[in-house]
KOLLOMI-838080 format. One record per residue: x, y, z of N, C-alpha, C in turn; residue in one letter. Coordinates in steps of 0.02 Angstrom, whole numbers, always signed. Example, Ala and Ser with C-alpha at 12.3 -4.5 7.8 and 13.67 -1.06 7.14 Angstrom:
2
((+660,-284,+390),(+615,-225,+390),(+660,-165,+390),a)
((+642,-112,+354),(+684,-53,+357),(+645,+2,+394),s)
//
This chain:
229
((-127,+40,-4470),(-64,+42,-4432),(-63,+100,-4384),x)
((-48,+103,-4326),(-46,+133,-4280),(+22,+171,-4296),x)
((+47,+241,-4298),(+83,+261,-4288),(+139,+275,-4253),x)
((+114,+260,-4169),(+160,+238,-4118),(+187,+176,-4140),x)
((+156,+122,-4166),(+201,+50,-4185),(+269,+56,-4202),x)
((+322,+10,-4176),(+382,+18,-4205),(+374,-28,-4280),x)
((+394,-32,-4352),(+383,-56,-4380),(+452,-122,-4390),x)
((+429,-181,-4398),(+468,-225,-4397),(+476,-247,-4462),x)
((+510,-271,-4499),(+525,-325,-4562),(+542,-388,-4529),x)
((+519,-441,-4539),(+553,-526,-4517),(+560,-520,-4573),x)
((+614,-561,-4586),(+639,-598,-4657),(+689,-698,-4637),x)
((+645,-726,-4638),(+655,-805,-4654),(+599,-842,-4684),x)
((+631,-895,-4716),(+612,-929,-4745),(+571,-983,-4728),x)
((+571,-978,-4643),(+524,-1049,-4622),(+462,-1023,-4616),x)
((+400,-1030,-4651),(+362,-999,-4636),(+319,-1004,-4574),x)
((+310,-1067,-4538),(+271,-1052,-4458),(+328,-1000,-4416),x)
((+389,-1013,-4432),(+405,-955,-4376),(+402,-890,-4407),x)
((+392,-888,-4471),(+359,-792,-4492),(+302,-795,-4449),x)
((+253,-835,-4459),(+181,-823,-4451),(+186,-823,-4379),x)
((+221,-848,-4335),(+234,-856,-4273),(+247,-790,-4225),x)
((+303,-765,-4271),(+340,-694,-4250),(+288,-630,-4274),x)
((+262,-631,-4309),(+206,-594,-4325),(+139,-589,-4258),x)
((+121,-642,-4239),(+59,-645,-4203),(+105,-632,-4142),x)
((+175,-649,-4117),(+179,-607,-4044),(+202,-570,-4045),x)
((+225,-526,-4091),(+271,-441,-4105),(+199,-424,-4123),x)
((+164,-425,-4140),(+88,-378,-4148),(+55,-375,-4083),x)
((+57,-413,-4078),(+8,-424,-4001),(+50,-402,-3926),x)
((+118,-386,-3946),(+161,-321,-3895),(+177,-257,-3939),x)
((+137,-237,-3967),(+123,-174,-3992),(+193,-143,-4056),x)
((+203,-202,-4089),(+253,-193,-4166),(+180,-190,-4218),x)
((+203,-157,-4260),(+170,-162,-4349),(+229,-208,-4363),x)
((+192,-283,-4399),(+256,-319,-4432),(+224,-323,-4507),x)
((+294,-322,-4549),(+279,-352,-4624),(+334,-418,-4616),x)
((+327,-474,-4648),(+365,-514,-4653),(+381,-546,-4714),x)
((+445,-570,-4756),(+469,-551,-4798),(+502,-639,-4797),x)
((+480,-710,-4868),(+505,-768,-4864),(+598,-751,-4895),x)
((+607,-717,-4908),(+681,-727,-4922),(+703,-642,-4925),x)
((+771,-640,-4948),(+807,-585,-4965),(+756,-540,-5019),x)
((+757,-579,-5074),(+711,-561,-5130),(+652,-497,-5108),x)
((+621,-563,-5095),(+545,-515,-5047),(+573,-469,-5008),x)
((+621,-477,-4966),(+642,-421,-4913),(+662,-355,-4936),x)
((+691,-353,-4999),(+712,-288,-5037),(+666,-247,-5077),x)
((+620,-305,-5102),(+558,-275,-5113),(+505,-225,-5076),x)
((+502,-264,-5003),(+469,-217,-4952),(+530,-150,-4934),x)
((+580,-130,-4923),(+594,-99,-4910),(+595,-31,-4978),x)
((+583,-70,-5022),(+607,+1,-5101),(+539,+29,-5073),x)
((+486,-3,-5033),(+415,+54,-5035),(+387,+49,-4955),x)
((+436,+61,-4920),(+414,+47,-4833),(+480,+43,-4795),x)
((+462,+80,-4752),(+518,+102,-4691),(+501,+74,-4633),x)
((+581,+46,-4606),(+563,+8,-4546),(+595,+23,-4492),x)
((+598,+5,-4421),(+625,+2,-4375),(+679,-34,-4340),x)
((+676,-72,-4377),(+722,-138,-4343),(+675,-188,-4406),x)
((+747,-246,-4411),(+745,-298,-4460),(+758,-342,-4432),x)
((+696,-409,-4398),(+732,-477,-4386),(+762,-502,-4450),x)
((+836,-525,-4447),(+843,-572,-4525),(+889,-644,-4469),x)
((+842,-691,-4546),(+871,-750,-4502),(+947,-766,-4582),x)
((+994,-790,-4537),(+1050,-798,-4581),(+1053,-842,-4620),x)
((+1025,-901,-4614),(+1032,-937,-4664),(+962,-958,-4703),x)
((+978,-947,-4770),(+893,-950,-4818),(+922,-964,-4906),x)
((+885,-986,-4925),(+906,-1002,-4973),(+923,-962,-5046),x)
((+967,-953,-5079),(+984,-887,-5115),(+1018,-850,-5073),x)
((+1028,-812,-5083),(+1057,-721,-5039),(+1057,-752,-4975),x)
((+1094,-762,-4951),(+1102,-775,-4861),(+1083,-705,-4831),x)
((+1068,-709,-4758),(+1077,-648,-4723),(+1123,-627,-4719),x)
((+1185,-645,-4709),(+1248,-608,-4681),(+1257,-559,-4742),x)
((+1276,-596,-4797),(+1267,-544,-4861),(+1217,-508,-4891),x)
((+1148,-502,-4869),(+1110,-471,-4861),(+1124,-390,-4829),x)
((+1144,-431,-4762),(+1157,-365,-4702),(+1216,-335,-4741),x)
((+1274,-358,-4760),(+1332,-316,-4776),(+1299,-286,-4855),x)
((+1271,-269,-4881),(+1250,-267,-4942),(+1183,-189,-4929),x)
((+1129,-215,-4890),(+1102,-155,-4846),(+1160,-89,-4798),x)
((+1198,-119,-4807),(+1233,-64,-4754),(+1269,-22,-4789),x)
((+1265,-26,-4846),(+1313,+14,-4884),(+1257,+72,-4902),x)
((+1164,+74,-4893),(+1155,+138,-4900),(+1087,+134,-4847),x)
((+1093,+98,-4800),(+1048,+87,-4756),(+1063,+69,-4683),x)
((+1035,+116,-4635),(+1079,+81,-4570),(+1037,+65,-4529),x)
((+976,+35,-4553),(+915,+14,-4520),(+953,-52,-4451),x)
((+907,-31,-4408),(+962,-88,-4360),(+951,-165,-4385),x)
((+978,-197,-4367),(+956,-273,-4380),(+984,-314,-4335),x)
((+936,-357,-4318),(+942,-425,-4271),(+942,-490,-4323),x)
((+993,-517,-4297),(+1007,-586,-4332),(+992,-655,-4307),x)
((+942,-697,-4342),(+920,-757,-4310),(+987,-792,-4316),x)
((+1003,-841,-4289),(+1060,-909,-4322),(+1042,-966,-4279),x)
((+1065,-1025,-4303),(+1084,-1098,-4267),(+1143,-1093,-4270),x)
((+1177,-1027,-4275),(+1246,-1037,-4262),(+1274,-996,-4202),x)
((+1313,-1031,-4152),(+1297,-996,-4092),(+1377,-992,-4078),x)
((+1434,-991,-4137),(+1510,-990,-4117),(+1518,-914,-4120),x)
((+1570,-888,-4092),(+1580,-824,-4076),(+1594,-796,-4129),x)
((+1653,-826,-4194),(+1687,-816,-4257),(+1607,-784,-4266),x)
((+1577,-835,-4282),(+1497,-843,-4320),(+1456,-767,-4301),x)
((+1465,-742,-4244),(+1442,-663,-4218),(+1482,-638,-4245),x)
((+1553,-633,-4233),(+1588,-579,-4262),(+1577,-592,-4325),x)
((+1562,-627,-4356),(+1561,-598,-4446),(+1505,-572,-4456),x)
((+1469,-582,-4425),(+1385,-540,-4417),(+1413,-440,-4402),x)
((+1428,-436,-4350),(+1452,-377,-4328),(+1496,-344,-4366),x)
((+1533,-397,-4415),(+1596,-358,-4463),(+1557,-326,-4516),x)
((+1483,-345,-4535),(+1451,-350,-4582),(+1395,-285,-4562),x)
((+1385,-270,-4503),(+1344,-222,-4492),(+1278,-237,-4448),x)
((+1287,-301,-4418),(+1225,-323,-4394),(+1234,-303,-4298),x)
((+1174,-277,-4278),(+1161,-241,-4239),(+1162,-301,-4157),x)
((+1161,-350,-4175),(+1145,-410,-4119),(+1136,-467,-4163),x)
((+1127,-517,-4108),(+1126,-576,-4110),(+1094,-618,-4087),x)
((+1029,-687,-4090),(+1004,-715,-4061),(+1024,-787,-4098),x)
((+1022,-842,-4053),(+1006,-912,-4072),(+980,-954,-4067),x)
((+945,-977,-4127),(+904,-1036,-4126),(+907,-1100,-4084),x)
((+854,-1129,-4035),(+786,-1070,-4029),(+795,-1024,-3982),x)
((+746,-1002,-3974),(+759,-950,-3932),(+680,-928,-3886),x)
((+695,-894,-3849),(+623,-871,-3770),(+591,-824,-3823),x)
((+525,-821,-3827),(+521,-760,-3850),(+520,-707,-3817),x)
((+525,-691,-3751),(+516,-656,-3712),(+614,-611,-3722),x)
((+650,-654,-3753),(+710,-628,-3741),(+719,-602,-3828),x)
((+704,-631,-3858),(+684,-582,-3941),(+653,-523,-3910),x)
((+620,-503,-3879),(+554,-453,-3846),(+594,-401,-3816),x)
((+657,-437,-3776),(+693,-383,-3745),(+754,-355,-3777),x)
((+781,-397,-3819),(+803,-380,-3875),(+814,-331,-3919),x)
((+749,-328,-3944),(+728,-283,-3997),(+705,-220,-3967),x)
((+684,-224,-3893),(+679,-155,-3885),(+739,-112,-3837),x)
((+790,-187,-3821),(+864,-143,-3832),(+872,-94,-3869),x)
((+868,-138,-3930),(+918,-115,-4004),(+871,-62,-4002),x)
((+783,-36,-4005),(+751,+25,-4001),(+776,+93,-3993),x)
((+796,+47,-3906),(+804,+112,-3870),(+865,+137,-3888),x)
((+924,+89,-3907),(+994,+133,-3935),(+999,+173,-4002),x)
((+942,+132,-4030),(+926,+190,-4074),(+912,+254,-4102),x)
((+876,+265,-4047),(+866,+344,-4036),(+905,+358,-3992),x)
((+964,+394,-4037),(+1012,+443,-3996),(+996,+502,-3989),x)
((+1018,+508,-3894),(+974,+557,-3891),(+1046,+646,-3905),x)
((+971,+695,-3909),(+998,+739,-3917),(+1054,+767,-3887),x)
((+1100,+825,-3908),(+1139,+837,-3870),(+1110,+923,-3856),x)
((+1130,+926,-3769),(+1108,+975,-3761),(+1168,+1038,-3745),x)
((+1221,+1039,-3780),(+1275,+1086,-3813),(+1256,+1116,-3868),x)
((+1285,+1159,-3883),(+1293,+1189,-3944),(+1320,+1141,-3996),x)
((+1324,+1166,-4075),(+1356,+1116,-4131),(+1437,+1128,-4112),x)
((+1448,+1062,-4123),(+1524,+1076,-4120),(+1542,+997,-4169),x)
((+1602,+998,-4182),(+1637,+947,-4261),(+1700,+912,-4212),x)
((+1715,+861,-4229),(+1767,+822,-4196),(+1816,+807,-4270),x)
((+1893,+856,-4287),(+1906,+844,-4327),(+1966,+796,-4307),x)
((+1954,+738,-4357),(+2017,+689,-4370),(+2032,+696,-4460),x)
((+2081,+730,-4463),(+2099,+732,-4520),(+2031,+766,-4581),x)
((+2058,+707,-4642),(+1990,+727,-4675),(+1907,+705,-4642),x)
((+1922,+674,-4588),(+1839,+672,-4556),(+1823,+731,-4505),x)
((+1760,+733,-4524),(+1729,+756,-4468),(+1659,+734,-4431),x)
((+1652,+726,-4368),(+1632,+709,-4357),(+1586,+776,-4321),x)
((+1502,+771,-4310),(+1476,+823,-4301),(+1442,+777,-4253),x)
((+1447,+798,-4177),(+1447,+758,-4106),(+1343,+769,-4103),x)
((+1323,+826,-4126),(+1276,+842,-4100),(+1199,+805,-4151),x)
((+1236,+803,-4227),(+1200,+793,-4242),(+1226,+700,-4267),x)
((+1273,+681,-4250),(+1282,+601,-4260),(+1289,+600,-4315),x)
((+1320,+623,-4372),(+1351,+630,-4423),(+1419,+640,-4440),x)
((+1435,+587,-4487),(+1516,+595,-4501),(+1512,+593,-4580),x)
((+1564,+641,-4588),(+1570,+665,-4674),(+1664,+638,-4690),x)
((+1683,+624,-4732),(+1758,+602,-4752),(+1763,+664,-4819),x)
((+1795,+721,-4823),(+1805,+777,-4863),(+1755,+790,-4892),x)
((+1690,+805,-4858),(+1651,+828,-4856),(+1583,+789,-4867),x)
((+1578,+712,-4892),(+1574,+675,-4912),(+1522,+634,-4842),x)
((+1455,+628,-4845),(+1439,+588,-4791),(+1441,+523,-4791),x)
((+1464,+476,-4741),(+1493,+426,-4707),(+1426,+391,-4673),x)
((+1406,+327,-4681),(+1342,+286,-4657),(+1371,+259,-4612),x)
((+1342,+269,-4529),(+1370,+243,-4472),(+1314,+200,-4469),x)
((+1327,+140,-4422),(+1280,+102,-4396),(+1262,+144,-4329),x)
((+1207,+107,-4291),(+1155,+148,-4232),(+1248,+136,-4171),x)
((+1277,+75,-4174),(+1307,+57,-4112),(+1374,+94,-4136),x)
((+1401,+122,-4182),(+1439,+166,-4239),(+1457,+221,-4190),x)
((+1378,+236,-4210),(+1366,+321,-4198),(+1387,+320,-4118),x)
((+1358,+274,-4094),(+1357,+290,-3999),(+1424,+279,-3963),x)
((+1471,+227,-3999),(+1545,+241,-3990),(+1574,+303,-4011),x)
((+1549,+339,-4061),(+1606,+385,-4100),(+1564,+459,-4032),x)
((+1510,+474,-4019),(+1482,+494,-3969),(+1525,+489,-3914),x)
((+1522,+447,-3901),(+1547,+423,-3818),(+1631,+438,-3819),x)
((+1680,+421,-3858),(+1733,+433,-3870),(+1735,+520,-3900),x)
((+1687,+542,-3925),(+1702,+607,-3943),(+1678,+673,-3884),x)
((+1650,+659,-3845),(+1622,+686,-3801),(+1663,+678,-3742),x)
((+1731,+647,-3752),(+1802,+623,-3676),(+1843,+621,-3724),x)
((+1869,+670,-3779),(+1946,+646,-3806),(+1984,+667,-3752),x)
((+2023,+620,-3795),(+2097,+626,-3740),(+2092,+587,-3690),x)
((+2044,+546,-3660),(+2027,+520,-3598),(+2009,+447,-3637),x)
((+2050,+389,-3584),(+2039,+329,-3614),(+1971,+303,-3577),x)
((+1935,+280,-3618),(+1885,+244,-3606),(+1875,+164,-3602),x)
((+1865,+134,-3558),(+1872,+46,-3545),(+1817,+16,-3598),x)
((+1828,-45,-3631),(+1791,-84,-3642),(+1725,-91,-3617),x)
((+1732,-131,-3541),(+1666,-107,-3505),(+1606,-51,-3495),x)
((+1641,-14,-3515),(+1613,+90,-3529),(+1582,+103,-3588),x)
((+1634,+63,-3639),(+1587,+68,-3693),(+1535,+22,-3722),x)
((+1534,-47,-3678),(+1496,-72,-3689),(+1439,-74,-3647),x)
((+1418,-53,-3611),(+1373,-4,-3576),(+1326,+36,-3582),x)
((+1397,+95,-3640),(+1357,+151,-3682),(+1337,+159,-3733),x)
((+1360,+85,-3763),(+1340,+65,-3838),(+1301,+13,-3835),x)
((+1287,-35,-3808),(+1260,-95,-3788),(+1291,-140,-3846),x)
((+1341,-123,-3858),(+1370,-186,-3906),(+1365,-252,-3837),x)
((+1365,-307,-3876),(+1389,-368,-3856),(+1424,-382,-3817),x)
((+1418,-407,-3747),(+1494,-414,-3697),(+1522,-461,-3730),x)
((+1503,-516,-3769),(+1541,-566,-3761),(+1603,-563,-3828),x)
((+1655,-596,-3782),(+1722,-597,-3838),(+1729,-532,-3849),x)
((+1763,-520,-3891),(+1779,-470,-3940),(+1740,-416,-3983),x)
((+1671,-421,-3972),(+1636,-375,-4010),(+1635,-319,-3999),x)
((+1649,-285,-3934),(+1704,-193,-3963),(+1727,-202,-3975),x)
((+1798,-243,-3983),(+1843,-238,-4052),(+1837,-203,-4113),x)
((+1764,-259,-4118),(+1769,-296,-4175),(+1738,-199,-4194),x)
((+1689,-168,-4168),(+1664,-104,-4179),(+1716,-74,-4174),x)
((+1780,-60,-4142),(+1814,-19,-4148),(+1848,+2,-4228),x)
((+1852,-75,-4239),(+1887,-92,-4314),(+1861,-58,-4362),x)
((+1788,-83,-4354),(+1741,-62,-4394),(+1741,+38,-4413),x)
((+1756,+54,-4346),(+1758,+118,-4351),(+1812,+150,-4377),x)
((+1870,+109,-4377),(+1936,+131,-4388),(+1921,+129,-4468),x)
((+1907,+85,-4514),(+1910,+85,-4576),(+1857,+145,-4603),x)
((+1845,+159,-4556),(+1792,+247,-4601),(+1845,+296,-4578),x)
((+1867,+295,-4528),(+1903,+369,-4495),(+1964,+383,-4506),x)
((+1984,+331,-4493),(+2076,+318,-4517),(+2088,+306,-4594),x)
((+2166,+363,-4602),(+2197,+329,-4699),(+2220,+246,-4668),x)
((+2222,+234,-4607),(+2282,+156,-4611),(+2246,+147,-4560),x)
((+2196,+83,-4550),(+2161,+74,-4511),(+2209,+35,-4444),x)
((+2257,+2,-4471),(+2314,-34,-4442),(+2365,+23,-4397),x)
((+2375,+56,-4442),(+2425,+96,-4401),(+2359,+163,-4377),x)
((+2309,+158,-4318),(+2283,+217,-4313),(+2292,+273,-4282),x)
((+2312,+340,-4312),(+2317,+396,-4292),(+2265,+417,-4235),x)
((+2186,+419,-4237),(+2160,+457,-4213),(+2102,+429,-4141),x)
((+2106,+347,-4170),(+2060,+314,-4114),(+2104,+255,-4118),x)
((+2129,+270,-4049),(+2192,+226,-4022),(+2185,+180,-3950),x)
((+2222,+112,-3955),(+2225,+65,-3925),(+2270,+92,-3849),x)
((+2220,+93,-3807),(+2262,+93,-3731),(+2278,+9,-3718),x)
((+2327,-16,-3731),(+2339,-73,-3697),(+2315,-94,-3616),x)
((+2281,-153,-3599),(+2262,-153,-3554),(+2214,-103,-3520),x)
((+2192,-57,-3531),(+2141,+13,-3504),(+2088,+23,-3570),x)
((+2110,+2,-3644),(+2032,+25,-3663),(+2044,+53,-3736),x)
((+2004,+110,-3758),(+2030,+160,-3814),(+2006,+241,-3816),x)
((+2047,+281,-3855),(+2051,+323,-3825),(+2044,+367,-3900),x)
((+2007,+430,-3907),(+2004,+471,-3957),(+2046,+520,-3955),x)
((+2070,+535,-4013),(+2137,+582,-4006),(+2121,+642,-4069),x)
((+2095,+675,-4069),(+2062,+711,-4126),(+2112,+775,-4124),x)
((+2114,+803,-4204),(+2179,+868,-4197),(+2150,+922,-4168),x)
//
């Protein structure tokens, strides 16, 4: 294994398209392991670290979706989601769950290709070239420099597109930021609702009342806006 390789996990169950996704993610410079179900997939990870996770959503046993929401509770490895399901609901419950993107069956491979080295590159967030400084909302804090958030002292598992909103909003409080801006700087999903759907996501770590939120707040019509004490 080459060290520069980004390391990949596939996890589905059809096996020509493992064996498939293997021979053209190797041959554009990935290390892949590939994994026939959930099962296998948890297995490779208790002894191997990865880069990004193709998972396809539907497989027999353990689905992906509950897979991904199940990994995210101590893992924030990115992940790309195969589906034949191409309704928007069907993304957003992917995204409510922690999943990093979205592709549908079938698909170019050339656009899996560009894909995955999206999700790469947002990955590595880059440094900040300030001093340390903490973004306090209540009992959180959020530490801008090093992409870490603690709840009373307590560290908090952001996803990669998490971290780059709470970044981007923490680095302009007080200043509303558009939809368009943050999807830009996060590369979430244009389509529908999926900042929302991340905003939400963020609200239930940061906020006591994710509904009524004190500290990352809804500009009607203009966007959202960080309000830190």
């Amino acid at each position: 294994m080459n060290v520069d390789q980004p390391n990949i996990l596939v996890v589905d169950d059809d096996e020509r398209l493992r064996e498939l996704l293997q021979k053209f993610l190797s041959e554009n410079n990935f290390f892949v392991i590939t994994a026939a179900d959930v099962s296998d997939a948890r297995s490779k990870l208790a002894s191997l670290s990865f880069d990004i996770i193709i998972l396809d959503r539907m497989m027999p046993g353990e689905n992906g979706l509950d897979f991904a929401a199940d990994l995210r509770k101590s893992n924030d490895v990115p992940i790309l989601m195969l589906t034949a399901m191409g309704e928007l609901e069907d993304r957003i419950a992917g995204l409510e769950q922690g999943v990093d993107d979205y592709l549908t069956k079938p698909f170019e491979p050339r656009e899996l290709l560009l894909r995955i080295n999206s999700i790469l590159k947002r990955s590595m967030v880059p440094e900040s070239g300030v001093a340390l400084s903490e973004v306090i909302m209540g009992d959180a804090k959020f530490d801008v420099e090093r992409a870490q958030l603690t709840i009373a002292g307590k560290p908090v598992k952001l996803t990669t597109v998490e971290v780059l909103l709470l970044k981007s909003l923490s680095e302009r409080p007080g200043t509303t930021l558009s939809r368009e801006l943050l999807i830009e700087q996060t590369g979430a999903d244009a389509a529908g609702r999926a900042i929302d759907v991340q905003v939400m996501r963020l609200r239930r770590k940061i906020e006591k009342n994710p509904r009524l939120p004190r500290y990352l707040q809804t500009v009607r019509g203009k966007g959202y806006v960080l309000l830190p004490d």
